[in-house]
C-alpha positions in Angstrom: 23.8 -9.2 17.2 27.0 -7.6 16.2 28.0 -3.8 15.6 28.6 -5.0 12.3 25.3 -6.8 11.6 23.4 -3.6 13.1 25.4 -1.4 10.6 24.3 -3.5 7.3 20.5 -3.8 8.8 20.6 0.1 8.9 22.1 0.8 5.2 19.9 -1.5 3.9 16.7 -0.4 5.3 18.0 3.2 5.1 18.2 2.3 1.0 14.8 1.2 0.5 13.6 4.5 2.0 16.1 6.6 0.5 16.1 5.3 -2.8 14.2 7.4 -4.7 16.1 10.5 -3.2 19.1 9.3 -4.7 17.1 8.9 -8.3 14.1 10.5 -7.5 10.9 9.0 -9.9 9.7 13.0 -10.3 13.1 13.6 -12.3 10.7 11.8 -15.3 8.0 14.7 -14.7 10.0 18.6 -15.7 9.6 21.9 -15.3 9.8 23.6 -18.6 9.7 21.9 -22.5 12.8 22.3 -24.9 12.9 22.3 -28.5 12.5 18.8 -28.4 9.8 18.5 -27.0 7.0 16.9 -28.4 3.0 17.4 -27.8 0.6 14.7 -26.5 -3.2 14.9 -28.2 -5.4 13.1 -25.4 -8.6 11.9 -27.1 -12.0 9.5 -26.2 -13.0 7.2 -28.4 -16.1 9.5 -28.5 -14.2 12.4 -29.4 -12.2 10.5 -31.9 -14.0 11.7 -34.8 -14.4 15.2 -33.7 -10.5 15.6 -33.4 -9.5 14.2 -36.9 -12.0 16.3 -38.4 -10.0 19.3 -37.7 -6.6 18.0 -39.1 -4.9 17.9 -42.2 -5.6 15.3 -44.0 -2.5 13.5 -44.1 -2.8 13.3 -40.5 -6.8 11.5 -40.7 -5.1 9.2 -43.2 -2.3 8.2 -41.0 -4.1 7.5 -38.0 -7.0 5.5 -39.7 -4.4 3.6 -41.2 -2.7 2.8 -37.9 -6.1 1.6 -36.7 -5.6 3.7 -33.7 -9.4 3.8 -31.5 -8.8 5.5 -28.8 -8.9 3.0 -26.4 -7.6 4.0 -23.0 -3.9 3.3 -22.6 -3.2 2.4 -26.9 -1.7 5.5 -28.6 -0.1 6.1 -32.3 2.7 8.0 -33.4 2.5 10.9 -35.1 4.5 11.8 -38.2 6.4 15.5 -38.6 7.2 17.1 -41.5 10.9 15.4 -41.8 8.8 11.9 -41.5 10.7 12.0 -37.8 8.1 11.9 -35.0 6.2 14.6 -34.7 4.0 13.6 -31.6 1.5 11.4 -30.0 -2.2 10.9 -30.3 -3.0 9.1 -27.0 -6.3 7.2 -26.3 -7.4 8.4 -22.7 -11.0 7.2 -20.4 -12.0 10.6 -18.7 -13.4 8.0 -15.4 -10.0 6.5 -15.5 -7.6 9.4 -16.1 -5.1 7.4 -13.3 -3.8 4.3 -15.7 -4.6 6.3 -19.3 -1.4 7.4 -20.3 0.7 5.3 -17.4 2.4 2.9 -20.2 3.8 5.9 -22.1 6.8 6.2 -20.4 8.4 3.1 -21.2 6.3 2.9 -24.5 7.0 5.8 -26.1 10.6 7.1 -28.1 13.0 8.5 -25.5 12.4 12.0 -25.2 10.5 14.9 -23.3 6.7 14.9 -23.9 4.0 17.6 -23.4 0.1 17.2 -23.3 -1.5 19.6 -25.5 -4.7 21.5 -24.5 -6.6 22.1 -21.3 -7.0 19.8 -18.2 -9.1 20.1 -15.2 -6.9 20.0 -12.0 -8.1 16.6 -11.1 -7.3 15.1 -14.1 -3.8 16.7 -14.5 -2.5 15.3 -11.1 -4.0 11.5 -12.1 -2.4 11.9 -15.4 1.1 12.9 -13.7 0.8 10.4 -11.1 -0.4 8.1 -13.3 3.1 8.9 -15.6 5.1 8.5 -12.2 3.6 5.2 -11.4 4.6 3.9 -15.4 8.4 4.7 -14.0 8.3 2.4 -10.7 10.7 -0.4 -11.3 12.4 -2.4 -8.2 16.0 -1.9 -9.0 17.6 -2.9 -5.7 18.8 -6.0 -7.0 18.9 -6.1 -11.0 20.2 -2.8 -13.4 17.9 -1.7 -15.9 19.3 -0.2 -19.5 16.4 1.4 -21.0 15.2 4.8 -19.5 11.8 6.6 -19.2 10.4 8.9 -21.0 10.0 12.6 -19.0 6.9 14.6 -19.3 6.3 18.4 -19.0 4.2 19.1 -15.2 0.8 19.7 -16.6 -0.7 23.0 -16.0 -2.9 22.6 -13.1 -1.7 19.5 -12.1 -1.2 19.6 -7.7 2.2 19.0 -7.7 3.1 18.4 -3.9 0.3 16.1 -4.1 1.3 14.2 -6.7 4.6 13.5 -5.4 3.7 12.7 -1.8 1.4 9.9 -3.1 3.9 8.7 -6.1 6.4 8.2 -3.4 4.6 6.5 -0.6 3.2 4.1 -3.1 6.5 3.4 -4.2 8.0 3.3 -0.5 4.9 0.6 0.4 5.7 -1.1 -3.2 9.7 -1.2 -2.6 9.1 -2.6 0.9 7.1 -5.4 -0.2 9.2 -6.2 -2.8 12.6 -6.6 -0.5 13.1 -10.1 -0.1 12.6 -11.3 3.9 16.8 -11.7 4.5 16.9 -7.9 3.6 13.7 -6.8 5.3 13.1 -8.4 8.4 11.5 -7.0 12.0 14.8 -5.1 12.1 15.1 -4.5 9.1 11.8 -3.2 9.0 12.1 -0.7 12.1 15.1 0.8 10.7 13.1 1.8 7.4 10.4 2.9 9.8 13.1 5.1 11.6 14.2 6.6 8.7 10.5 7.5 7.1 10.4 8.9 10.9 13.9 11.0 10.5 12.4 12.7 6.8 9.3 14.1 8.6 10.7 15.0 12.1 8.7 12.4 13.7 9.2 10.8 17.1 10.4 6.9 16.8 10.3 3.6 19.4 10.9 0.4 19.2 9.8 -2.9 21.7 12.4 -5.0 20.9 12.5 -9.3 22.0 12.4 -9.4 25.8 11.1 -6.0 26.0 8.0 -7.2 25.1 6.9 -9.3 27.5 8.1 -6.6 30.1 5.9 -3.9 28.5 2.8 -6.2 28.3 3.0 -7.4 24.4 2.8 -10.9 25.1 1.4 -12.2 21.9 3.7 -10.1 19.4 6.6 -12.2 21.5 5.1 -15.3 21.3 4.8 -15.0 17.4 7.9 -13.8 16.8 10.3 -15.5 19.4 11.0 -18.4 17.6 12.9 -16.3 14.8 16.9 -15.3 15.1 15.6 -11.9 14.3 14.2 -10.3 17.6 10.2 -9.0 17.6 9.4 -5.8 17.9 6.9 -2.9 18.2 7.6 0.0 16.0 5.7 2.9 17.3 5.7 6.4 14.9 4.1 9.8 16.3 3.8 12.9 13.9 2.1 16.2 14.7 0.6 18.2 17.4 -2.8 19.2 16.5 -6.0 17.8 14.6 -8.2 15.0 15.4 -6.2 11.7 16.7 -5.6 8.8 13.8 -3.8 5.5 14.6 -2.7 3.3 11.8 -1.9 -0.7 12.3 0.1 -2.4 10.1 0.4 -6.2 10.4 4.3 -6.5 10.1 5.1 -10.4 9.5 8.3 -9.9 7.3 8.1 -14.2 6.7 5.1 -16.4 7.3 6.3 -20.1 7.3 3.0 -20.8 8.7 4.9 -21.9 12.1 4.8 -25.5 13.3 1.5 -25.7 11.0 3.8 -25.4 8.4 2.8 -23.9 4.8 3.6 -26.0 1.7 6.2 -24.5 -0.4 3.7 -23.3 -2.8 1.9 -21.1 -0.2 5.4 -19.9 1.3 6.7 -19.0 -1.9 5.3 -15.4 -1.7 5.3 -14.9 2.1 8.2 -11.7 1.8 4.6 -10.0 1.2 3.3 -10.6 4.7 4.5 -7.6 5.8 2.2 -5.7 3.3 -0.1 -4.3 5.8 3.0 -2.4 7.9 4.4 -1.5 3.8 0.6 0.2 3.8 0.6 2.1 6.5 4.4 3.7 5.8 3.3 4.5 2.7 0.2 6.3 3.9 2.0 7.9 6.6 4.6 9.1 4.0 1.1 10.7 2.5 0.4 12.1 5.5 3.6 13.6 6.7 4.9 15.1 3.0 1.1 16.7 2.5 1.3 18.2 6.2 -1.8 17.3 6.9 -3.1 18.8 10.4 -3.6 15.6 12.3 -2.2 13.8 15.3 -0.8 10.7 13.7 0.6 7.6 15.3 1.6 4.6 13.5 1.7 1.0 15.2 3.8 -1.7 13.6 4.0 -5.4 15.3 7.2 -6.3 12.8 7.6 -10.3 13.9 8.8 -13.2 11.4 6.9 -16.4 12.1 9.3 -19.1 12.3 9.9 -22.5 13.5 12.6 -23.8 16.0 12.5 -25.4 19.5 10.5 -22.6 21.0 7.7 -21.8 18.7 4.8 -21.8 19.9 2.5 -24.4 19.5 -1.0 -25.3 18.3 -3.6 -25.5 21.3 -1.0 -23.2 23.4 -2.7 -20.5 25.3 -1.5 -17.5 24.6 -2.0 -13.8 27.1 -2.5 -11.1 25.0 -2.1 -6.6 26.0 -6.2 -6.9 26.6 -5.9 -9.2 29.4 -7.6 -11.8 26.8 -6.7 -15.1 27.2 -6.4 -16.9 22.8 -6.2 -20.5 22.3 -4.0 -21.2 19.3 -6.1 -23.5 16.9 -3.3 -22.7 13.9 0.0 -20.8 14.2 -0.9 -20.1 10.6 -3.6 -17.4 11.8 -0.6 -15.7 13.3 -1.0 -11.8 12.0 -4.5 -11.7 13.8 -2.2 -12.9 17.5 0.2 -10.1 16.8 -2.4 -7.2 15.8 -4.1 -7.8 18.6 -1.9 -6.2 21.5 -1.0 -3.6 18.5 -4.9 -2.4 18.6 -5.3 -2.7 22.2 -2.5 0.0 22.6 -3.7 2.0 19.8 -6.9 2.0 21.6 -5.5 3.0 25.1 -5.5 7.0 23.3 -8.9 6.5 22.4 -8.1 7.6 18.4 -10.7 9.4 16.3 -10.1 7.0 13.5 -8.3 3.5 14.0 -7.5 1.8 10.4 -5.6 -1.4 10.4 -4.2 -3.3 7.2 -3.2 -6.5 7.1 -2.4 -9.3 4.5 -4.7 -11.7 6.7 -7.0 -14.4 5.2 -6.7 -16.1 1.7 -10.5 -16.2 2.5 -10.9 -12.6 1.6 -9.1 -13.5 -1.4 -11.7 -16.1 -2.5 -14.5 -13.7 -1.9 -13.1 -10.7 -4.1 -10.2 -12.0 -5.8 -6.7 -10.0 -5.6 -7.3 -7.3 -6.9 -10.5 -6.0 -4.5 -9.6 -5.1 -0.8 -12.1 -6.7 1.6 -13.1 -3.5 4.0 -14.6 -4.1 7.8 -16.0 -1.1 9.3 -17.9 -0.4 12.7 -18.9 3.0 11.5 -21.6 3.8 8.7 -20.3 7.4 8.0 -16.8 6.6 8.0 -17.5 3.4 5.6 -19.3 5.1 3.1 -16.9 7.8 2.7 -14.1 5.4 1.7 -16.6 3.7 -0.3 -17.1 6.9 -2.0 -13.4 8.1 -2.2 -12.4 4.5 -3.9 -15.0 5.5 -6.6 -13.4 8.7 -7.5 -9.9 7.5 -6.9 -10.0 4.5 -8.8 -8.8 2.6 -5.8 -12.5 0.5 -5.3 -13.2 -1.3 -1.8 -15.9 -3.6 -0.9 -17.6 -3.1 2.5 -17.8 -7.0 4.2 -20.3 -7.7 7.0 -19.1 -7.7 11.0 -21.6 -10.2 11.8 -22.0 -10.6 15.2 -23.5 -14.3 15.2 -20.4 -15.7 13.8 -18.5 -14.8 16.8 -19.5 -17.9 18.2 -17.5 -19.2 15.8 -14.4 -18.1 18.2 -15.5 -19.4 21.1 -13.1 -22.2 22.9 -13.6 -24.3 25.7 -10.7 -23.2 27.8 -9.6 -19.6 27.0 -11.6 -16.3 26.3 -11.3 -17.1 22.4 -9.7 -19.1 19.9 -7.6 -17.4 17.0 -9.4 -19.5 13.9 -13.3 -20.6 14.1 -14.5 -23.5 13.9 -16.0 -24.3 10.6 -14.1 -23.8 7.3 -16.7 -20.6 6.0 -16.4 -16.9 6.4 -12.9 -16.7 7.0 -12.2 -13.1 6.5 -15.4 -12.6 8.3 -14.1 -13.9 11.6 -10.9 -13.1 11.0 -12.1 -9.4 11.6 -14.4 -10.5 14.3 -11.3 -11.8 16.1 -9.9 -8.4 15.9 -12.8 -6.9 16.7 -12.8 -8.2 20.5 -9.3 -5.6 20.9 -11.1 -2.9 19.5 -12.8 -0.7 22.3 -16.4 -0.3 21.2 -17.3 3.4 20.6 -13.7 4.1 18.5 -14.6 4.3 14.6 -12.5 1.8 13.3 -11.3 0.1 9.5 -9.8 -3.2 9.0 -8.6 -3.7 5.7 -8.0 -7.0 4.4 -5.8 -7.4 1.5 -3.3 -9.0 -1.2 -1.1 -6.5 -1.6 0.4 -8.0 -4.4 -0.2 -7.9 -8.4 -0.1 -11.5 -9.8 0.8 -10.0 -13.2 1.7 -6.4 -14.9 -0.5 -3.8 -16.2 0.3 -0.2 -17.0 1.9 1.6 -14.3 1.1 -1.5 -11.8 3.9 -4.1 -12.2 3.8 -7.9 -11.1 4.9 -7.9 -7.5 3.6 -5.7 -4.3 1.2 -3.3 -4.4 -0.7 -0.6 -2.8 -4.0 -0.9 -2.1 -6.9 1.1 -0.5 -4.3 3.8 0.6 -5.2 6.1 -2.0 -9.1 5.8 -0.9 -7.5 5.9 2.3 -5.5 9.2 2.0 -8.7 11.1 0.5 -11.0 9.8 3.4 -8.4 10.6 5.9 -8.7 14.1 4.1 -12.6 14.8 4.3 -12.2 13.2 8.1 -10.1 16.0 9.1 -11.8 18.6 7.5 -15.2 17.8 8.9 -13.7 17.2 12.3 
C-alpha cells in the first residue's frame, strides 16, 4: 500500500469520527433564549382538554380548528398577536418522551425554541436527545440547504449525558452509513484509532500476516482473499472498575464469498460491519461519561471477498481456541471471524463479555428489523437489559441457548461446522456456534441484529442504526454500580 493511499485511509476515517466536531449536532440544543425565542406547550392527549381550558379563547378555537389531538410527534402552530407565530402546542406520550418532539427540528419554522413548564430530569434528557437525534443527517457525500431548528437546554435535562449518547449513536450511524470503498478493515481501524486518540485510550492493530503469527487464524482466512489486509483492532480504556469486553463483528463487505450472495442480498452489505459501528458507539458512551470501568474493545475488521485464495466451502479452518470448523457456507463468515475475537476476549476472564453482530437473516425472520434478538448465559445480567430496554425505549427480546440444537453443529471431520444442518433456528445456532469460544462461567451477551432502518421515522432515518446500545449503556451502568 502506498504512503499516499495510507494518507487518504487516515483523513477519511479521521472525518467520520471527527465530523460532528467540526459541526457539532449540540450546536441545535443552546444555552440561553433570545427575544426570539418562542415557547413549546407539551401536552397528552389526556391532558388536552385540561390545557385549552385555561386559554383564551381565540387560542381553543384555533387549535380545534387545526384538528390538533395530541398525538405523540403531531404539533400545531400557534398564532401571536401580529398573526406571526407565536409558539407551538406539541403533542408528546409521557412512556415515549425519546421520539415525541424528535421531528420538530426539521418540521418546525427556523428559529430558537423553548419548552415551557416543568420536566422531570428523565424526561428532559429524552426530549433533548430525542431533538439531537431529529438533526442526524449523513452529509459526507450530498449538501443539505435547509437547517434545524435549535432548542433551549431544558432545565434539568443531564447534559453530558445527553451528548455522549447523541454522539456515539451518530458515530455507530455515520459508520454504517460509509459506503465499503471508504470504510473498509483499514479504514475501519483508523476510525477506531481516532475514537481511541479523543479518550486517551491505548490502540493495536493485527494486521494480514500478523495474524496467523499471533494465533488468529480464522479472522485471516476470512479476510485474506480481500486487497484490503485483515485485521484485529484492539481498544483499552481505564484503570479501575470491574473488566467489560465488547465484540464487534467488523465485515466492512459481505459478498457472501465463493457462496456468492445475489445482488439483491449484497446490495446492503456496507452494513456488515454494524456490530463493530455498535460497539464504537458504546464505547464513545463509555469513555465521554467516564464511567469507572476497565474497558476493552475487540474488533475482527475483515471484508469477505472472492479471488484465487478464498477460502472454500468444506475447508477446515484452525481457529485462536484450538477448535478445528468445517466451512459448510462462506456466507456464515462473521460467526468464523468472532470466534478467535471471543477467545481472546476471554483469555482476561471479563466480568461482562457483550458481542454484536449483524449475523443471521434468521433473527430477522423471528423479530423483524426493528427487534434485536438477545442471547444471554446469565439470568441476572439478561433481565436487567430486559428491564433497561423497557425504560429506554430501546426493547430486546431474550432468545433461547438451547443446548440440544448443538447437535446441529456437529461434523464428521472437524470439532464443528460453522452452519447446522437443517434449515430451522438459525439465529439459535448461530449463537450456539459462538457459544463453544465463550469460556463457561464468564457472563456473556450476544446481540443479534439489523442495524439498519428500512425506512424513516422521526429522529431515526432510512439507513444504519443503533440498536440495543442504549439498553446496553444503562445495563452497563447498574453492572458497575452493583459490582
Amino acid at each position: 500500500m502506498s504512503a499516499t493511499h495510507e494518507t487518504d485511509i487516515l483523513l477519511a476515517a479521521i472525518a467520520v469520527v471527527e465530523n460532528r466536531k467540526s459541526d457539532p449536532m449540540t450546536k441545535y440544543l443552546t444555552a440561553r433564549a433570545t427575544a426570539e425565542t418562542r415557547p413549546i406547550h407539551l401536552v397528552t392527549k389526556d391532558g388536552l382538554k385540561g390545557w385549552l381550558k385555561k386559554q383564551p379563547v381565540a387560542v381553543r378555537r384555533w387549535v380545534e380548528a387545526s384538528a390538533f389531538d395530541a398525538a405523540a410527534g403531531r404539533f400545531t402552530l400557534l398564532p401571536d398577536e401580529k398573526k406571526g407565530v407565536g409558539g407551538v402546542l406539541a403533542g408528546i406520550d409521557d412512556a415515549d418522551m425519546l421520539w415525541s418532539c424528535a421531528a420538530l427540528p426539521a418540521a418546525l419554522p427556523f428559529g430558537r425554541y423553548a419548552i415551557e413548564g416543568e420536566l422531570s430530569g428523565e424526561k428532559a434528557s429524552a426530549l433533548a436527545l430525542g431533538w439531537l437525534l431529529g438533526t442526524y443527517r449523513f452529509d459526507r457525500y450530498k449538501s443539505f440547504d435547509k437547517d434545524f431548528s435549535s432548542l433551549v437546554w431544558p432545565k434539568e435535562a443531564d447534559q453530558q449525558a445527553v451528548v455522549a449518547m447523541a454522539e456515539g449513536i451518530c458515530l455507530t450511524r455515520d459508520l454504517i452509513n460509509t459506503p465499503a470503498e471508504d470504510m473498509g478493515p483499514a479504514e475501519l481501524a483508523e476510525a477506531a484509532k481516532t475514537l481511541a486518540k479523543t479518550h486517551k485510550a491505548r490502540f493495536k492493530a493485527v494486521v494480514g500476516e500478523d495474524l496467523l503469527k499471533k494465533n488468529y487464524p480464522s479472522i485471516h482466512a476470512v479476510g485474506r482473499a480481500a486487497e484490503k489486509a485483515p485485521r484485529l483492532i484492539d481498544l483499552k480504556w481505564g484503570s479501575k472498575g470491574p473488566r467489560i469486553t465488547l465484540v464487534g463483528k467488523g465485515v466492512c463487505f459481505d459478498s457472501g464469498g465463493l457462496d456468492l450472495k445475489s445482488s439483491g442480498g449484497m446490495k446492503m452489505m456496507k452494513k456488515d460491519m454494524g456490530g463493530s459501528a455498535q460497539v464504537l458507539g458504546l464505547a464513545s458512551m463509555i469513555m465521554a461519561s467516564r464511567l469507572p470501568v476497565r474497558l476493552r474493545v475487540l474488533i475482527p475488521a475483515v471484508e469477505n471477498a472472492v479471488s484465487g485464495n478464498a477460502f472454500r466451502p468444506l475447508d477446515v479452518l484452525d481457529t485462536r481456541k484450538g477448535l478445528t470448523v468445517e466451512v459448510g457456507n462462506t456466507d456464515a463468515e462473521g460467526r468464523l471471524v468472532l470466534s478467535d475475537a471471543l477467545t481472546e476476549a476471554c483469555s482476561e476472564s471479563p466480568d461482562l463479555l457483550i458481542d454484536f453482530a449483524t449475523l443471521t437473516g434468521a433473527a430477522r425472520v423471528a423479530l423483524g428489523t426493528d427487534l434485536p434478538a438477545m442471547f444471554c448465559n446469565d439470568d441476572a445480567v439478561a433481565a436487567m437489559l430486559l428491564r433497561h430496554g423497557e425504560t429506554e425505549g430501546d426493547p430486546l427480546w431474550r432468545m433461547p441457548l438451547h443446548k440440544p440444537y448443538r447437535q446441529q453443529l456437529e461434523s464428521k471431520v472437524a470439532d464443528l461446522c460453522n452452519i447446522s444442518n437443517g434449515p430451522y433456528g438459525g439465529a439459535i445456532t448461530a449463537a450456539l456456534f459462538l457459544e463453544h469460544f465463550v469460556e463457561g462461567a464468564t457472563p456473556w451477551v450476544h446481540f443479534d441484529i439489523m442495524a439498519w432502518n428500512l425506512g424513516s421515522r422521526p429522529g431515526r432515518p432510512e439507513g444504519g442504526e443503533s440498536m440495543g446500545v442504549r439498553a446496553t449503556f444503562g445495563m452497563i451502568k447498574e453492572f458497575i454500580a452493583k459490582a
